[in-house]
MMTF fields as JSON, N, C-alpha, C and O atoms, coordinates in Angstrom:
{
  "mmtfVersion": "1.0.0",
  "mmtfProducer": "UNKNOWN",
  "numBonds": 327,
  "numAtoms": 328,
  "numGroups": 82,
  "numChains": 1,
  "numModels": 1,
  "chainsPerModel": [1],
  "groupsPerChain": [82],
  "chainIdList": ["A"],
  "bondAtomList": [4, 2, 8, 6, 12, 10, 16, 14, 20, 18, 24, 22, 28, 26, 32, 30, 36, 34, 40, 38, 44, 42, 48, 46, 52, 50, 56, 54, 60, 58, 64, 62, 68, 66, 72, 70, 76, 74, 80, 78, 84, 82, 88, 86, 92, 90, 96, 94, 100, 98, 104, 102, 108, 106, 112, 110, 116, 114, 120, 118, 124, 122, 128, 126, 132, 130, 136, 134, 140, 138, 144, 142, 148, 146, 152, 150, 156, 154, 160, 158, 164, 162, 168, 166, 172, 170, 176, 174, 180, 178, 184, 182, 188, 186, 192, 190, 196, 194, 200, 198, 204, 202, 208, 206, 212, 210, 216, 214, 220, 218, 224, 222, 228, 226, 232, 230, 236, 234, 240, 238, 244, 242, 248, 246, 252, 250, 256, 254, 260, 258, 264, 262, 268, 266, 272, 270, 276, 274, 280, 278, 284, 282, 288, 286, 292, 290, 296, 294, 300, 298, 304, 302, 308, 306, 312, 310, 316, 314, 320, 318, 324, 322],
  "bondOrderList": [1, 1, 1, 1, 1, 1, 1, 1, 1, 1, 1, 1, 1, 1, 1, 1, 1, 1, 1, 1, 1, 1, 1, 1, 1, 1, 1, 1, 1, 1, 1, 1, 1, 1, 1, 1, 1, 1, 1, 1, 1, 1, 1, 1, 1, 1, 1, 1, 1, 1, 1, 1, 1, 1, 1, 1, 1, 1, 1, 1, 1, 1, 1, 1, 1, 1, 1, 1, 1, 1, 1, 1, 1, 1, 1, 1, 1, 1, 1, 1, 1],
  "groupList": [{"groupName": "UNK", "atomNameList": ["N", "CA", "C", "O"], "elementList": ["N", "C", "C", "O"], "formalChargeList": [0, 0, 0, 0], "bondAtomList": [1, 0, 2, 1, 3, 2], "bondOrderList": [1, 1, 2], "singleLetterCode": "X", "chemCompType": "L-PEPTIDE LINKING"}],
  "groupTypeList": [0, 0, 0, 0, 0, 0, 0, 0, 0, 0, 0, 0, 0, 0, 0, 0, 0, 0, 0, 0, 0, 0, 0, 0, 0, 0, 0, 0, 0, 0, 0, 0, 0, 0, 0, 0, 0, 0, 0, 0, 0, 0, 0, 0, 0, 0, 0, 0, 0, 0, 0, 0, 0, 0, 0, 0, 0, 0, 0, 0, 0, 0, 0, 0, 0, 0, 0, 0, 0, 0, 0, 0, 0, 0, 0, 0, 0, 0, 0, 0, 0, 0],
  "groupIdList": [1, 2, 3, 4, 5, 6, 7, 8, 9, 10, 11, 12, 13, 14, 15, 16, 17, 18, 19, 20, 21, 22, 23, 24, 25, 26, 27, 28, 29, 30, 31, 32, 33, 34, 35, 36, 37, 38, 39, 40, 41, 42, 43, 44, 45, 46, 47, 48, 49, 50, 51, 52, 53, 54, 55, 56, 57, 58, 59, 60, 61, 62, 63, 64, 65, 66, 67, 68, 69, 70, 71, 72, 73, 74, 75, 76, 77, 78, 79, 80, 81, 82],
  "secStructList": [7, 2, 2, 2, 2, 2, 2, 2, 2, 2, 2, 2, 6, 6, 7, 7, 1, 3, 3, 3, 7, 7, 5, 7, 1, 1, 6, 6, 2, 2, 2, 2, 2, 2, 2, 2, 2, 2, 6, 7, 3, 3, 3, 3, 3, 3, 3, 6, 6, 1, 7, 7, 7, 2, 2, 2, 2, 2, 2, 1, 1, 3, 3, 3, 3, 3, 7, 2, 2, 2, 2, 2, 2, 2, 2, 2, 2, 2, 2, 2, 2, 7],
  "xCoordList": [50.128, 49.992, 51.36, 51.651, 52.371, 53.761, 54.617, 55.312, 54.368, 55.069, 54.359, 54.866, 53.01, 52.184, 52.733, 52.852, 53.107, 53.501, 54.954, 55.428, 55.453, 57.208, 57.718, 58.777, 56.606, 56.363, 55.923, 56.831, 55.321, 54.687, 56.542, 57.35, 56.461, 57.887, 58.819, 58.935, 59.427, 60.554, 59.851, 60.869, 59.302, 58.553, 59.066, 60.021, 58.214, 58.395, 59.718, 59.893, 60.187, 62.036, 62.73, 63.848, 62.318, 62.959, 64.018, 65.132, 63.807, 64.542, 64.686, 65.665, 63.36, 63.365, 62.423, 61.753, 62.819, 62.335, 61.542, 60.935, 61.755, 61.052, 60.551, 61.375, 59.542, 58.324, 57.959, 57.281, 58.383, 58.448, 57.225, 57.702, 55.935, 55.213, 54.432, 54.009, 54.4, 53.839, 52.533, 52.627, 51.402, 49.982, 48.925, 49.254, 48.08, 46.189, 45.56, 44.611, 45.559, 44.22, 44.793, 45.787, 43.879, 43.729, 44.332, 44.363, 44.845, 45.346, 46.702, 47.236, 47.267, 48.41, 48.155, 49.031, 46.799, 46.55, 46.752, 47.402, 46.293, 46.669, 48.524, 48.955, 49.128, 50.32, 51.143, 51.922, 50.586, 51.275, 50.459, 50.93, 49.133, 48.975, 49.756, 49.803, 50.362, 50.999, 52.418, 53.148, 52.647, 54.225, 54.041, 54.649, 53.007, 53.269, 53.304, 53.954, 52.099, 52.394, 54.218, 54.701, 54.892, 56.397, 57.063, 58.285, 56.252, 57.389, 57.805, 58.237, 57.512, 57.627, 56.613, 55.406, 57.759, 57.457, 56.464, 56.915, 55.849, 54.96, 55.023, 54.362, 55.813, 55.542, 55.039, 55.365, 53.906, 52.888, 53.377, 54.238, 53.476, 53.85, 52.5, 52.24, 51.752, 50.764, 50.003, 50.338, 48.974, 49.3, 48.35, 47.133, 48.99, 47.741, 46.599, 45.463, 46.748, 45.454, 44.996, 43.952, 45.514, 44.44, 43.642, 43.655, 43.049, 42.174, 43.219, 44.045, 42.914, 43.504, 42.282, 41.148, 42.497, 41.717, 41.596, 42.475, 40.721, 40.688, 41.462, 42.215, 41.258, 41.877, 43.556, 44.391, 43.809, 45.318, 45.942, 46.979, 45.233, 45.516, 46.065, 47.098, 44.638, 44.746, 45.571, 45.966, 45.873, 46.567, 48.298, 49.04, 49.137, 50.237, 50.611, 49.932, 52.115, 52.831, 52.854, 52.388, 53.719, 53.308, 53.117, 53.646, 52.358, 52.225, 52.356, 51.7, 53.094, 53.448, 52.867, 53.108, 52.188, 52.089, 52.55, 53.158, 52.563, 53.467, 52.716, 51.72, 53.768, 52.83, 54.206, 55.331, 53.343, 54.821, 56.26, 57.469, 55.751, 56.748, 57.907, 59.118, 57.068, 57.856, 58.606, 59.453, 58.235, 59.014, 60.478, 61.687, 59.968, 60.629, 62.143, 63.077, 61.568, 62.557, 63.573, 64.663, 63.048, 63.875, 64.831, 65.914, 64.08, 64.963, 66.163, 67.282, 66.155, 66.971, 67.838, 68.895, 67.986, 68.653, 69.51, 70.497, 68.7, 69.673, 70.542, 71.521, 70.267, 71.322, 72.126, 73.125, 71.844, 72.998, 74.433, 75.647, 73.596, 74.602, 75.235, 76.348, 74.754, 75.507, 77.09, 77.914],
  "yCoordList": [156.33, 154.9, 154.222, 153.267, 155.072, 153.899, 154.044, 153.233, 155.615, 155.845, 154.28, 153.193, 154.883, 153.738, 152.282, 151.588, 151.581, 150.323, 150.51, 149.757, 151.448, 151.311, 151.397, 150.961, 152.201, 151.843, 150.526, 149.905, 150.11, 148.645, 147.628, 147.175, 147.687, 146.707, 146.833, 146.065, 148.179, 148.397, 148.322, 148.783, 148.225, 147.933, 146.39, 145.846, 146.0, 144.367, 143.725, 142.82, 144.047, 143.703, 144.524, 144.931, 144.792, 145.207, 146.32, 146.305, 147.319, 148.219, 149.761, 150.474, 149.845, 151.021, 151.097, 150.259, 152.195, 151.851, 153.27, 153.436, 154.229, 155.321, 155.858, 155.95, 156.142, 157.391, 157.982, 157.719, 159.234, 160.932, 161.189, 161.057, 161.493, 161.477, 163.114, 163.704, 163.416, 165.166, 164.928, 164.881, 164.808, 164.024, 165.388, 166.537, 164.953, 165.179, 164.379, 164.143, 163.634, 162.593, 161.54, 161.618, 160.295, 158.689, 158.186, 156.975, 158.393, 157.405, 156.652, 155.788, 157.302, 156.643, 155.559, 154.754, 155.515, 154.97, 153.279, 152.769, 152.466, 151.222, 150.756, 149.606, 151.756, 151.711, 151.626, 150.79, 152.807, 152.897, 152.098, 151.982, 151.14, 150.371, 148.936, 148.033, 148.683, 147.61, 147.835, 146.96, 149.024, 149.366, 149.234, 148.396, 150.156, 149.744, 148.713, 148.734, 147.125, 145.956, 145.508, 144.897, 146.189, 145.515, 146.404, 146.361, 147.282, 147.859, 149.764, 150.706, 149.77, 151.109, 152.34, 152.352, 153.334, 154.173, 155.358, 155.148, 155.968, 157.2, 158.353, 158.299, 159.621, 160.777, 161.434, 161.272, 162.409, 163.35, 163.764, 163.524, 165.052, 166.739, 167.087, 166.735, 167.803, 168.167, 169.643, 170.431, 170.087, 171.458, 172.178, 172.106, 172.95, 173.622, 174.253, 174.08, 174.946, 175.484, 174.519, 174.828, 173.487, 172.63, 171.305, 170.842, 170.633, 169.645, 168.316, 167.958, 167.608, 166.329, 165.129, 165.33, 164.258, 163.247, 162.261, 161.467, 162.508, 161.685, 160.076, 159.577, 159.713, 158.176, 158.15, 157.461, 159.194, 159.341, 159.828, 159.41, 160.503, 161.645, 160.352, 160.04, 160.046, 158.604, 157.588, 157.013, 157.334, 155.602, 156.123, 155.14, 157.64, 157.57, 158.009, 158.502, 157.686, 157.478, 158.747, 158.987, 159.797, 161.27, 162.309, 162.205, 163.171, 164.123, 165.604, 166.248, 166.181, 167.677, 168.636, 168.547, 169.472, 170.699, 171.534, 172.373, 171.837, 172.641, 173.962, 174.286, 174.944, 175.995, 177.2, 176.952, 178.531, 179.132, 179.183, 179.041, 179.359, 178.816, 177.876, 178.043, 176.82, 175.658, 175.868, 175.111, 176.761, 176.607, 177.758, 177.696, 178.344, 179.59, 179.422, 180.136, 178.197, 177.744, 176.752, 176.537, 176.04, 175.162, 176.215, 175.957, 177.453, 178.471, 178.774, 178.716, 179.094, 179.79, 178.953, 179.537, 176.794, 176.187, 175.635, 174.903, 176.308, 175.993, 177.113, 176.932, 178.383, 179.135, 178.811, 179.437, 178.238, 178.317, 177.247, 177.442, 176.07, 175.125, 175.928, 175.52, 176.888, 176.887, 178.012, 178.215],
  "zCoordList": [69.674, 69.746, 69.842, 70.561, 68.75, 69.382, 70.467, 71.079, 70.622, 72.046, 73.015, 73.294, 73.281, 74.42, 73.961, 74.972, 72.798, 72.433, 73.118, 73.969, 72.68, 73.308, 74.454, 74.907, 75.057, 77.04, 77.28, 77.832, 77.175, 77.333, 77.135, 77.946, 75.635, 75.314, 76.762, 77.717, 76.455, 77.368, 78.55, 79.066, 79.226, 80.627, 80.631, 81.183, 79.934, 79.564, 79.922, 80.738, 79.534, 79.144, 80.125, 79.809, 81.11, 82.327, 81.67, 82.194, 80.549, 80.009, 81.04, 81.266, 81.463, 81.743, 84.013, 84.616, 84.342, 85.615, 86.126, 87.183, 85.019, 85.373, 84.016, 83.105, 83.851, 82.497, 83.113, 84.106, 82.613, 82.849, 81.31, 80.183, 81.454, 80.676, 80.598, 81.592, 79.789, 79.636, 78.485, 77.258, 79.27, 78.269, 78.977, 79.273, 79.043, 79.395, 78.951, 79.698, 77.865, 77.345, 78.127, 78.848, 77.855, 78.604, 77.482, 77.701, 76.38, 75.363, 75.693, 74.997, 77.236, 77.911, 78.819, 79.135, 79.31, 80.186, 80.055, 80.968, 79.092, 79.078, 78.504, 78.42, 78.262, 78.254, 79.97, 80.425, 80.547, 82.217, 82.705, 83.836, 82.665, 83.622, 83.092, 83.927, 81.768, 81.772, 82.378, 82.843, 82.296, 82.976, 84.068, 84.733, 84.627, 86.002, 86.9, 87.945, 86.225, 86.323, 86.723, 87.676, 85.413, 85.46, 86.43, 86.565, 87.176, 88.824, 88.06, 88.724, 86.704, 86.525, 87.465, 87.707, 87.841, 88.528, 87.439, 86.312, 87.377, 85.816, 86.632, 87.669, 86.351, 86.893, 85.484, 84.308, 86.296, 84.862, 84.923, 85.769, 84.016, 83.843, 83.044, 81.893, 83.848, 83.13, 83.094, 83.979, 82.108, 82.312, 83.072, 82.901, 84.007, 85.35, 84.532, 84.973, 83.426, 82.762, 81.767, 81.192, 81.459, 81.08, 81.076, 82.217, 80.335, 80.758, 80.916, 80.077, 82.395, 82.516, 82.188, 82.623, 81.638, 81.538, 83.531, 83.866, 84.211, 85.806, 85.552, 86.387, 84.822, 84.877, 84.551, 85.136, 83.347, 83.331, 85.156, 85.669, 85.606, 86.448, 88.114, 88.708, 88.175, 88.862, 88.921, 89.935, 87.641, 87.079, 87.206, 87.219, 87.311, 87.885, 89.144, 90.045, 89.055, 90.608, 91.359, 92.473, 90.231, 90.738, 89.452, 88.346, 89.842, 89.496, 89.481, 90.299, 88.68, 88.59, 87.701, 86.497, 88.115, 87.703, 87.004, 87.67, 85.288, 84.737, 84.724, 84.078, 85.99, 86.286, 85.377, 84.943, 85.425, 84.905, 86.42, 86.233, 87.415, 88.209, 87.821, 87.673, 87.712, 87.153, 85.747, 85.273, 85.321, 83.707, 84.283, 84.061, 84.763, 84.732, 86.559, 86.925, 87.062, 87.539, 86.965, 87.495, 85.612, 84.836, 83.887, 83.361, 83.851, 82.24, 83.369, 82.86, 84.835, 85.586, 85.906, 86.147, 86.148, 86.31, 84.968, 84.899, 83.926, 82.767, 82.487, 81.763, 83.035, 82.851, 84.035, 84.39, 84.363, 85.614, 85.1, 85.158, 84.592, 83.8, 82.516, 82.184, 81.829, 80.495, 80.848, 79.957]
}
């Protein structure tokens, strides 16, 4: 609940211009449709084996797939930085 209040604020107040959000339930959903009102962009991260709620899934900009691919190309770009 305060995350979704603190998206809303900072939306509001022209704080923020992108939410990078990692959910499945709809309890985000009236948070990103007031953001997105204020021009915020919502990319999901959500998980390929499990349940997405259709209205979260719908209501953002883009959506990604956390497949093991994907994890296992982030472990290989962080070794690359350390």
């Amino acid at each position: 609940m305060w995350l979704g209040i603190d998206v809303a604020k900072l939306a509001a107040t022209k704080q923020i211009q992108r939410i990078v959000l990692v959910a499945g339930d709809s309890d985000f959903v009236p948070a990103i449709i007031a953001a997105k009102a204020e021009g915020v962009l919502v990319t999901l991260y959500y998980s390929s084996s499990g349940v997405i709620h259709d209205s979260l899934y719908e209501v953002c900009d883009d959506r990604i797939a956390i497949t093991k691919e994907l994890l296992e190309k982030c472990r290989r770009e962080r070794r690359l930085r350390i």
